[in-house]
C-alpha positions in Angstrom: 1.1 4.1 20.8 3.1 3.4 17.6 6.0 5.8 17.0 6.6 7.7 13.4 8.9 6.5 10.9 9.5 9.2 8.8 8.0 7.4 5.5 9.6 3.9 6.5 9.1 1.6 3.6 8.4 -1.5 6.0 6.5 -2.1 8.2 7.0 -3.6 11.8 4.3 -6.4 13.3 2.5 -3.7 15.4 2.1 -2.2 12.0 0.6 -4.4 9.9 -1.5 -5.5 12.6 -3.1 -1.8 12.7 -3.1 -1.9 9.1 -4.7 -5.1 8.8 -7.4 -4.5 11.7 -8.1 -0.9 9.4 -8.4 -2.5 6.4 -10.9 -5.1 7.3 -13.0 -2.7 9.5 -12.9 -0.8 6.0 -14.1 -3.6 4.2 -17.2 -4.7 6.5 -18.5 -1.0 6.9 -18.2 0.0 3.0 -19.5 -4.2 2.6 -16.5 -5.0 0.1 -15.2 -8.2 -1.0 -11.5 -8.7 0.2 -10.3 -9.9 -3.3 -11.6 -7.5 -5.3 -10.0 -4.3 -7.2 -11.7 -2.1 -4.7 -10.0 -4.0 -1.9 -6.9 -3.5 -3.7 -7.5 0.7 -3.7 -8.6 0.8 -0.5 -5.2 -1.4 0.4 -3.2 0.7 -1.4 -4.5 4.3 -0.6 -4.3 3.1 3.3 -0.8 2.2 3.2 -0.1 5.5 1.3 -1.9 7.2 3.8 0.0 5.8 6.6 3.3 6.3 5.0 2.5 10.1 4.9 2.6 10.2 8.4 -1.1 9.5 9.3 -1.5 7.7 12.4 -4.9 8.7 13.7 -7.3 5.5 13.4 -10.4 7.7 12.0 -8.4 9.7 10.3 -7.0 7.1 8.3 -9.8 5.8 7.7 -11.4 9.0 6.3 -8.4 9.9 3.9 -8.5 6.3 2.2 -11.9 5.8 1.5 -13.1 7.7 -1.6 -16.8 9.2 -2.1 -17.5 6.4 -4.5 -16.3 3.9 -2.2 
């Protein structure tokens, strides 16, 4: 299991790893194209997300994904 770093702004391998395997789970569910400005939101509100302290898999994956997403 990953360990908290109080709002860390980097990000170790294990890390982005995690936040890449999200991201693209993210993407094939909600069926968005990696280069687009939705990608981008999704991108951004996961890393925020996971800078607050979220670590939970679903979780994460709940708080960055908008209704309209």
């Amino acid at each position: 299991m990953l360990t908290s770093r109080d709002r860390c702004s980097t990000f170790g391998p294990m890390e982005v790893d995690l936040l890449h395997s999200i991201f693209e789970q993210i993407l094939e569910e909600r069926g968005v194209d990696s280069s687009g400005e939705k990608a981008n939101e999704i991108a951004a509100r996961l890393i925020s997300v996971y800078q607050s302290g979220v670590r939970d898999v679903e979780m994460l994956k709940k708080l960055c994904i908008r209704p309209k997403d």
